[in-house]
N, C-alpha and C positions, 0 to 999 in steps of 0.2 A: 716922461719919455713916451712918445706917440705909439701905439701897437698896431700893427698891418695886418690884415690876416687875409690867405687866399681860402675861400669857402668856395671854391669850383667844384670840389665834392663834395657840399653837405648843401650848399643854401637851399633852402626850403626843403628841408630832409627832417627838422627838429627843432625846439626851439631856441634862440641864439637870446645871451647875455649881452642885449650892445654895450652894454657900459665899460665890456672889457676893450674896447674896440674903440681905436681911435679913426683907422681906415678899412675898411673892409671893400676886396676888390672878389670879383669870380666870373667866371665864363659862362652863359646859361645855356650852353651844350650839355650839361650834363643831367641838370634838374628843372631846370626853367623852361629853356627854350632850344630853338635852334642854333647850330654855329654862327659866331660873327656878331653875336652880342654878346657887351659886357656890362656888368654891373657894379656899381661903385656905390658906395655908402661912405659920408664924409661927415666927423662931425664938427661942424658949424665954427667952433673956436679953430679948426686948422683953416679954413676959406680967410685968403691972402696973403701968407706965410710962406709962398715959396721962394725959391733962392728966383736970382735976376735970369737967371740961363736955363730955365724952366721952360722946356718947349709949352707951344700954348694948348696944346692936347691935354698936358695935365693940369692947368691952372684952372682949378675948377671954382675960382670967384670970377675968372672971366665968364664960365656958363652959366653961373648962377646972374650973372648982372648984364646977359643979352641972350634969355628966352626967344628960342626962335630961329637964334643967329648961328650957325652950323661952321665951322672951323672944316670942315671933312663932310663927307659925303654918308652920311649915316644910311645905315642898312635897315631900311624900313621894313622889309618883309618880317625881317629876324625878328624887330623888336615888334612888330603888330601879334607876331604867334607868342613873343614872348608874355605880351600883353593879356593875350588870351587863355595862354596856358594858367597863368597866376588867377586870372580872373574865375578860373573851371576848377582851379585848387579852392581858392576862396568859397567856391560853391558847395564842394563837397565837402565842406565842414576844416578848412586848414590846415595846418601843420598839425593841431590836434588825430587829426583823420589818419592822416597820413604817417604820425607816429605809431600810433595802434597799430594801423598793417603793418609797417615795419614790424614792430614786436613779433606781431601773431608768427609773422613769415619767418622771423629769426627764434622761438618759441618752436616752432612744426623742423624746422631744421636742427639745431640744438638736440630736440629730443628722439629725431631719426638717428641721428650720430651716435648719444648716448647709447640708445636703445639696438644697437645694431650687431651688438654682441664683437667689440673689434674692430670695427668701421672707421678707420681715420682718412 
């Protein structure tokens, strides 16, 4: 049975087990990029397998087997910042990097709460 996951909250937040994951779709408004681009992760055994009434937005053996060839009007801006953003995560050391701040941030929080004598 194929698993779908929306990660429009999390992609590139930590690191992901693909192998649970048969599709993985998300919005890179929240971590990646700006609104208007989306991200999709397909693995390889599902490309051709859709039903006959599959609009072609989502027949992604059609995109795989005409590089280039645009079905819609793709949002260039979105995906060039998106491209940049990933490209400036990668610099600063990855998802690695970026888990640790998480931590630290959720660490410094945590233990104001604890420490606050009652603070909920």
């Amino acid at each position: 049975m194929p698993v779908v996951g929306d990660m429009s909250s999390n992609i590139a937040t930590r690191t992901i087990n693909w192998d649970r994951f048969s599709v993985v779709y998300a919005g890179a408004q929240k971590n990646m990029g700006p609104s208007g681009c989306a991200i999709i992760i397909v693995k390889k055994s599902l490309m051709g397998h859709m039903q006959k009434d599959t609009p072609i937005m989502c027949d992604w053996k059609a995109f795989e087997d005409a590089p280039g060839t645009y079905y819609n009007t793709p949002p260039c801006w979105a995906i060039y910042v998106t491209a940049l953003n990933a490209k400036y995560m990668n610099e600063m050391g990855g998802l690695t990097h970026y888990e640790n701040i998480a931590n630290i941030k959720s660490k410094m929080l945590y233990d104001l709460i604890d420490n606050s004598g009652g603070y909920f």
